[in-house]
C-alpha positions as CSV (number, residue, x, y, z in Angstrom):
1,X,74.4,-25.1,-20.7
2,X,75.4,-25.1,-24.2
3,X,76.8,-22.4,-26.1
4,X,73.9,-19.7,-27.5
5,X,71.2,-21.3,-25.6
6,X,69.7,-18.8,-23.7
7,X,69.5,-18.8,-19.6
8,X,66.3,-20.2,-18.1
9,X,64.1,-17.8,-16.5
10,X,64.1,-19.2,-12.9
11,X,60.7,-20.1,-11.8
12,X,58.4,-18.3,-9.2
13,X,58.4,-19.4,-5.7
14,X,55.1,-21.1,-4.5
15,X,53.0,-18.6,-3.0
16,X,55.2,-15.4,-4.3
17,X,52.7,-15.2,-7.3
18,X,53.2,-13.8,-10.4
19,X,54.8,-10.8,-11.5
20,X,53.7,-8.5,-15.3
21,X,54.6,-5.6,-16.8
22,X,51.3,-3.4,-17.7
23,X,52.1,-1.7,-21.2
24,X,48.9,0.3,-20.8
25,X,49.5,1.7,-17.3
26,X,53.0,1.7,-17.6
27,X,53.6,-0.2,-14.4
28,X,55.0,-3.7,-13.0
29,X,52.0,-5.9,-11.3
30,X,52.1,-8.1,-9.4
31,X,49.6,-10.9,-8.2
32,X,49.4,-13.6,-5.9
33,X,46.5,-16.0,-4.0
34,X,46.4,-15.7,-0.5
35,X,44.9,-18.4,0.5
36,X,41.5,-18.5,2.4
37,X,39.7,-15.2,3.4
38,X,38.5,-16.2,7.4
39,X,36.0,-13.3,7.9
40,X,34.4,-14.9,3.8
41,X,34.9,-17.8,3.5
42,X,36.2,-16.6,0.0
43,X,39.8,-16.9,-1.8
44,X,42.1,-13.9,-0.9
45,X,43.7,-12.9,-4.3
46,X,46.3,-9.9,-3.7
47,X,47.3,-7.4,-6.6
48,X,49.7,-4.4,-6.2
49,X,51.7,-1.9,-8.7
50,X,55.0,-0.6,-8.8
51,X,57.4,1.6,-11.2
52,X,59.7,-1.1,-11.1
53,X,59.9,-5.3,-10.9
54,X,61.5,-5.1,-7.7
55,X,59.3,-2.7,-5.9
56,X,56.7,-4.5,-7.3
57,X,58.2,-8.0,-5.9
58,X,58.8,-6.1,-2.8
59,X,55.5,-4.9,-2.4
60,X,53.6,-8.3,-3.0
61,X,55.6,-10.3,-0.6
62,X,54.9,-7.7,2.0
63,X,51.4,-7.8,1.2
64,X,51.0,-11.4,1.5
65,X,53.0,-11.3,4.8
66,X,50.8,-9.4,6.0
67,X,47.9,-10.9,5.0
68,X,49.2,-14.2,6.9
69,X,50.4,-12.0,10.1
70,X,46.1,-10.8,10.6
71,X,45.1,-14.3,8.8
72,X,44.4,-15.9,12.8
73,X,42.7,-12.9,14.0
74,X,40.1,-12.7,10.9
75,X,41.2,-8.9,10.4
76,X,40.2,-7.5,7.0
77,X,42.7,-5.9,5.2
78,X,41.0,-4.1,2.7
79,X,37.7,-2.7,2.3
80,X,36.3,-4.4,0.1
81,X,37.0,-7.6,2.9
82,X,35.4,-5.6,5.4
83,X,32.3,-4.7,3.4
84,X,31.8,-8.6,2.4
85,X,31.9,-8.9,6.5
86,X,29.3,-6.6,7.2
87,X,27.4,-8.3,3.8
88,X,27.9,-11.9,5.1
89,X,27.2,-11.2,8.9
90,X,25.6,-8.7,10.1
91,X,23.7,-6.9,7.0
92,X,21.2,-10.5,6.5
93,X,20.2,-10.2,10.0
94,X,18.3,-7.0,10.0
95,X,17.7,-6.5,5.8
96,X,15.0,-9.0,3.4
97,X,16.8,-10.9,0.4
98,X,15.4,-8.4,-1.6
99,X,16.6,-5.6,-0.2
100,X,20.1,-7.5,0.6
101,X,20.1,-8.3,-3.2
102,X,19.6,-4.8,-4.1
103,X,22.6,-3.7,-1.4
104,X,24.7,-6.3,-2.7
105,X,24.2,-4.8,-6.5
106,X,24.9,-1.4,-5.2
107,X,27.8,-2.4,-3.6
108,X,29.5,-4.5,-6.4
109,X,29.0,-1.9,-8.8
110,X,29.8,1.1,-7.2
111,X,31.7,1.1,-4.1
112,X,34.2,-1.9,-4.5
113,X,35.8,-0.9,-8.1
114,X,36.9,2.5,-6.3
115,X,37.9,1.7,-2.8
116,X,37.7,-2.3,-2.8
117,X,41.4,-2.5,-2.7
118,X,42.3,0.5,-0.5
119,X,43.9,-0.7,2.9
120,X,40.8,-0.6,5.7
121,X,42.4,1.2,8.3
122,X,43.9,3.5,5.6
123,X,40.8,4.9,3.8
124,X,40.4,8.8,4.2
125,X,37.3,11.0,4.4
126,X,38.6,12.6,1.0
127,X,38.7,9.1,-0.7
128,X,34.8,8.3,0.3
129,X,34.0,12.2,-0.9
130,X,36.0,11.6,-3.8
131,X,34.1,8.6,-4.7
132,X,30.5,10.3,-4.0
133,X,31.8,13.1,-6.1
134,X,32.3,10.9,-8.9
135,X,29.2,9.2,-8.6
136,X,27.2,12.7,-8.6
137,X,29.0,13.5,-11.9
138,X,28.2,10.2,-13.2
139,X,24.5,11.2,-12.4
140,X,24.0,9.7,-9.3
141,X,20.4,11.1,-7.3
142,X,21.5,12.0,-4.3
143,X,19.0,9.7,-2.6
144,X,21.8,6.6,-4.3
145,X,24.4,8.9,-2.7
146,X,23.1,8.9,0.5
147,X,22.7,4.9,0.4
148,X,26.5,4.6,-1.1
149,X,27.8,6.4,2.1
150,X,25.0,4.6,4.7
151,X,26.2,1.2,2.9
152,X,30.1,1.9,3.5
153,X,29.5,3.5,7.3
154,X,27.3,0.3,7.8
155,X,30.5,-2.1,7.1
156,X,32.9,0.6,9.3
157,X,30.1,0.2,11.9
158,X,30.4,-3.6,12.3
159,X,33.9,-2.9,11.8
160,X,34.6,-0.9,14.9
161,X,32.4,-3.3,16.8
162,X,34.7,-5.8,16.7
163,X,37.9,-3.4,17.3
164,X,39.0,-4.5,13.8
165,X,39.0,-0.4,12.6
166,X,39.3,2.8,15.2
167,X,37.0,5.2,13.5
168,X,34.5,5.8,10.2
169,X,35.8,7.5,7.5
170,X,32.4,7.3,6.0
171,X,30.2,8.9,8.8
172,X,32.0,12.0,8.1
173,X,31.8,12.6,4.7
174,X,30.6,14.9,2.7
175,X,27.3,14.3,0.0
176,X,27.9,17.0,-3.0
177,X,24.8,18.5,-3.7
178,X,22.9,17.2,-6.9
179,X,20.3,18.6,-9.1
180,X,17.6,16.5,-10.5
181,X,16.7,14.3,-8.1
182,X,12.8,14.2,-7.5
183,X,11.2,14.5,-4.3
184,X,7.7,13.5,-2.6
185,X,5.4,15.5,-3.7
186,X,1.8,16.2,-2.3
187,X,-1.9,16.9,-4.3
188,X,-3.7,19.4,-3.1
189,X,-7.0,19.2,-1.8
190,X,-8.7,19.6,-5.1
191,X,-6.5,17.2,-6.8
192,X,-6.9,14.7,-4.1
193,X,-10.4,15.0,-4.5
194,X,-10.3,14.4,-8.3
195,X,-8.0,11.0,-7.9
196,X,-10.9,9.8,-5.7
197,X,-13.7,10.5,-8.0
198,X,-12.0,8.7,-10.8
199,X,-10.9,5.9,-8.5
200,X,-14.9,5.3,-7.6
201,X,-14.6,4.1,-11.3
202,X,-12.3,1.9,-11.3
203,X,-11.6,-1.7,-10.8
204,X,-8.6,-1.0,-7.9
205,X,-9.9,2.2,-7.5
206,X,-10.1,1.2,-3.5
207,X,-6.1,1.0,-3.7
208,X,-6.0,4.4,-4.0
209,X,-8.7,5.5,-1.9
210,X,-7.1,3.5,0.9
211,X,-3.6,5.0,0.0
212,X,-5.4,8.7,0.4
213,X,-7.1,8.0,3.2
214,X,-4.4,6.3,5.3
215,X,-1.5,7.2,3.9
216,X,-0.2,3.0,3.9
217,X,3.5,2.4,2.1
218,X,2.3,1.3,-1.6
219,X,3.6,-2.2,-0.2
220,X,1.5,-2.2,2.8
221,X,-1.8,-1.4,0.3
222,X,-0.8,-4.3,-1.8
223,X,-0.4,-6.7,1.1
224,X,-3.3,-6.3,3.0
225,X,-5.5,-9.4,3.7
226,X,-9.3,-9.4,4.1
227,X,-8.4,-11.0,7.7
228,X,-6.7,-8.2,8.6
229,X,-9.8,-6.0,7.3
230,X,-12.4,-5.1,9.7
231,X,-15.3,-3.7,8.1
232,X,-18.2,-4.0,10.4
233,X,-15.4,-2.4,13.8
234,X,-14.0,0.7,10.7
235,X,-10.5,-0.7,11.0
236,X,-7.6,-2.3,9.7
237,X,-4.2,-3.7,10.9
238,X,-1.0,-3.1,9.3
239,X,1.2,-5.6,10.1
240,X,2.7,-6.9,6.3
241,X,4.5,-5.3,3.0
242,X,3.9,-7.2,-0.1
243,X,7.8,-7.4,-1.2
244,X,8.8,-8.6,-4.7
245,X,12.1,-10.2,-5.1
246,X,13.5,-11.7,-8.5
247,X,10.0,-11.9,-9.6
248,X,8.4,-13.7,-6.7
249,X,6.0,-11.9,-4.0
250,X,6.0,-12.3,-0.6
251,X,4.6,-11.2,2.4
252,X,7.0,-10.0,4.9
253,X,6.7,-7.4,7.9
254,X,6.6,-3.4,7.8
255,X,9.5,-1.4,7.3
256,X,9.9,-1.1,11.0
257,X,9.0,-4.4,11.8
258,X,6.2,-2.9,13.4
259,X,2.1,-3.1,13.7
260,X,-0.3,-1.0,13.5
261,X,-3.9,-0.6,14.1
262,X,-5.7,2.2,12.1
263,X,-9.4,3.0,12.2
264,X,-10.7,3.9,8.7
265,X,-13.1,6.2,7.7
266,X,-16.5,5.4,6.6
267,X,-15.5,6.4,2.9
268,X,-13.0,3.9,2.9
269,X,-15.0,1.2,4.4
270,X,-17.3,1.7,1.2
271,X,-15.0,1.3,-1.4
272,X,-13.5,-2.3,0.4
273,X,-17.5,-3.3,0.6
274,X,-17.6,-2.8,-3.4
275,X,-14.5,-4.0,-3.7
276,X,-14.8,-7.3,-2.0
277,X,-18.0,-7.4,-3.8
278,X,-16.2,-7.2,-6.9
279,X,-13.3,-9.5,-6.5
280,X,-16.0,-12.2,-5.0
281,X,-17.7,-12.2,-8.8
282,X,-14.1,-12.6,-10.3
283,X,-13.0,-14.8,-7.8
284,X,-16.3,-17.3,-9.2
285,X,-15.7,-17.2,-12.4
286,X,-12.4,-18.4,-12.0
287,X,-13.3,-21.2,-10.0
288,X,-10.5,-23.3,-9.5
289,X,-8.2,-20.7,-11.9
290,X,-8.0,-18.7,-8.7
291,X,-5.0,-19.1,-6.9
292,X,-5.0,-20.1,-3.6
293,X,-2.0,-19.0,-2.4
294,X,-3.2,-15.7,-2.3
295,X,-6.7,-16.1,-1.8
296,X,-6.8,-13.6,1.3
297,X,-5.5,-10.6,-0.3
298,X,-7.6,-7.4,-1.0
299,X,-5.8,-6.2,-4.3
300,X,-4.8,-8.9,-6.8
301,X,-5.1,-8.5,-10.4
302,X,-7.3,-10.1,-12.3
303,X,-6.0,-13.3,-12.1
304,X,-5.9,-13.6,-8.4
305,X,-1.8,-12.7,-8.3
306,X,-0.4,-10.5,-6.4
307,X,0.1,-6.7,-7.4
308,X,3.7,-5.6,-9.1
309,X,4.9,-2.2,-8.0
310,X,4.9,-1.3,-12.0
311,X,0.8,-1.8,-11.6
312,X,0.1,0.3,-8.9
313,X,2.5,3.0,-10.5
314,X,0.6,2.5,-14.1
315,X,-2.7,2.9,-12.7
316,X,-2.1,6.2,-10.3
317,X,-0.3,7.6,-13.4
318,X,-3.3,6.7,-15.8
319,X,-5.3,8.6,-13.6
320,X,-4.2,11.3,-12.3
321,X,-3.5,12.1,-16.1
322,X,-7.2,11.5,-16.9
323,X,-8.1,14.0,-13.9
324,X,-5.8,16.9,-15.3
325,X,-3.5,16.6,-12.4
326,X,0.0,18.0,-13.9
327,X,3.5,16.2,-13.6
328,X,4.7,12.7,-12.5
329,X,2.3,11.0,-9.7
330,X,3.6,8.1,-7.8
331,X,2.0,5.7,-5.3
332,X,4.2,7.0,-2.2
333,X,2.7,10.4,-3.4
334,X,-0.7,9.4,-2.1
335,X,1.0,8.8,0.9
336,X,2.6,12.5,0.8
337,X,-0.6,13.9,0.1
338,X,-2.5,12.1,3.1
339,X,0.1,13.2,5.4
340,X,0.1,17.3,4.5
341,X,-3.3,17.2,4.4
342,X,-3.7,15.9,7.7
343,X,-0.9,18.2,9.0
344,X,-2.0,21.2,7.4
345,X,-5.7,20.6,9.4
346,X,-3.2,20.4,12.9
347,X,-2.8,17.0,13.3
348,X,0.4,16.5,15.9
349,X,3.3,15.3,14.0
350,X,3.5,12.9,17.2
351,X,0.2,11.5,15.3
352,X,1.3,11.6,12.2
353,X,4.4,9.5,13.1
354,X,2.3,7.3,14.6
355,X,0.2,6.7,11.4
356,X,3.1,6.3,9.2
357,X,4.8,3.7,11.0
358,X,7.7,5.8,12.4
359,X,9.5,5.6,15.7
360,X,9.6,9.3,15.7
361,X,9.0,12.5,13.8
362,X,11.9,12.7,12.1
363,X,10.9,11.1,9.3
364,X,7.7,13.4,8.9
365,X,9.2,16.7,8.8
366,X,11.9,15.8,7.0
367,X,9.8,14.1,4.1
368,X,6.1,14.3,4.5
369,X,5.1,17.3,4.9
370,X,4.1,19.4,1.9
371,X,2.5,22.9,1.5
372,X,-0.5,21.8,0.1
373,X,-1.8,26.0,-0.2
374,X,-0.2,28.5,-2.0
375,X,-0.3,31.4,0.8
376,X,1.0,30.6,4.5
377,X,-1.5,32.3,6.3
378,X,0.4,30.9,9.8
379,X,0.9,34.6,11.1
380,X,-2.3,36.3,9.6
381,X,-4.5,34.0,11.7
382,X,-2.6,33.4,15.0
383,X,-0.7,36.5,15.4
384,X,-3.0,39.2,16.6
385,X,-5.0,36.9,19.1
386,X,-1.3,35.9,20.4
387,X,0.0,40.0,20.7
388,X,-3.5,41.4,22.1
389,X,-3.5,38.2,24.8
């Protein structure tokens, strides 16, 4: 080496990676590939941070030392390698693409950049709360906080499965309470009544009388076929969900992966007679303009395509402004309003479930039920008879 040339940095080991001083954060980094994730598929990239180059040094090869000590087992080391498990494996076989698209999303954008890099067996009940906290503060609904904490408990599940964790931080946390967030809500009688009268009026107006009348998911409306329709016996089997998914429909099953067979009542058998009659006319002036694909479908537009959610949502919100009902109405709030007013005349919530396409009655008096009158007259009509028996 001459004299005044400066000493050569020596150069980086192969597979000790690379090591940076963060001016921002004040701390060394350092970084390194790992080779191939086994649970994945997908490059393992490592990053930790230190007060110092050493630690920092230290801390990397450890990490990647450990990574190749679990690297024959196909142990995940960090969350975010377990969630991509449970994402990869086990989450396709029971969810749709759309709905695995929209998990995915939810995923990406709000669990990994918080507790993606946290160690999996080392996560803590306070960091999931902390992380829900955050995300109520952010404005969150708590509905997208109960999903967040399902999502995470999901990947722990799979997780403990295999033995690869020994418990689920996430099971045990704690949602904050939220403000804001809208629930079901359910017409009353009279306002039920004035939805129908406007819906005799309208071209889809039978959407919404069978929505009212048997309180159908807004998908399972929109994906009834005429096949599945019988008019002349009063009933009708449920056994699809129109599902949209990057713009594309498709039929796939319930919710529950379930069928049904519903009688119908006569009023509803009327409106699908006019409304057969109806699409039949549009259906022969289209001539060949009508789809095919779809041909079998009771509510298309008028095009012959299937129905978007954003459709079904205009029109109920069209008219149940037009019949001086107050306040935001949705499609599943036909659905609430079916199901309280068929409660509130003593139909069994064992029924009820039945008709909604649960597996029990959870679901209805947790979400379905709605005081549909302003007094509860409960005691004032059952309470003498019961005390003078």
């Amino acid at each position: 080496m001459s004299v005044g040339e400066m000493p050569r940095k020596a150069r980086r080991a192969k597979g000790e990676g690379s090591l940076y001083f963060d001016s921002e954060l004040r701390v060394w980094v350092g970084q390194a590939s790992a080779g191939t994730n086994p649970v994945t598929g997908r490059r393992r990239r490592v990053k930790v941070t230190a007060a110092t180059k050493r630690d920092a040094s230290r801390r990397l090869r450890e990490r990647i030392a450990e990574l190749e000590r679990t690297a024959g087992a196909a142990i995940p080391a960090t969350v975010r390698e377990l969630v991509e498990m449970w994402l990869f494996r086990e989450a396709p076989k029971s969810m749709s693409p759309g709905t695995l698209s929209s998990v995915r999303s939810m995923v990406s954008n709000h669990i990994l950049p918080s507790l993606g890099n946290a160690g999996v067996s080392e996560l803590r009940v306070e960091d999931v709360e902390a992380l829900l906290d955050g995300k109520a503060d952010e404005g969150l609904a708590r509905s997208s906080l109960i999903k967040l904490r399902s999502y995470l408990g999901q990947a722990y599940d799979a997780g403990m499965r295999r033995r690869l964790v020994s418990w689920n931080p996430a099971r045990v946390a704690v949602i904050p309470q939220t403000s804001g967030a809208r629930t079901g809500r359910a017409l009353t009688p009279s306002e039920a009544r004035s939805l129908l009268s406007l819906a005799a009026e309208h071209r889809l107006g039978a959407w919404v009388v069978v929505a009212l009348t048997t309180a159908l998911r807004p998908g399972e409306v929109s994906g009834l076929t005429w096949d599945s329709v019988d008019l002349e016996e009063r009933r009708m089997v449920v056994h699809r969900s129109l599902e949209w998914h990057r713009k594309e429909a498709r039929l796939k099953s319930t919710k529950t992966n379930r069928s049904r067979t519903l009688a119908i009542a006569e009023s509803t058998v009327k409106a699908l007679r006019r409304h057969h009659d109806v699409q039949a006319e549009e259906r022969r002036v289209a001539g060949p303009l009508w789809p095919s694909e779809w041909s079998q479908l009771v509510f298309v537009t008028q095009n012959g395509t299937p129905l978007h959610p954003s459709n079904a949502r205009r029109m109920i919100s069209t008219m149940a402004r037009s019949a001086g009902i107050e306040g935001r109405v949705t499609p599943y709030d036909l659905r609430h309003t079916a199901t309280s007013v068929l409660s509130a005349k003593g139909v069994a919530p064992e029924l009820l479930a039945d008709l909604l396409g649960h597996v029990d009655t959870r679901m209805v008096f947790r979400h379905y039920r709605h005081p549909i009158t302003p007094t509860i007259d409960v005691a004032a009509v059952h309470i003498e008879d019961a005390l003078n028996a």
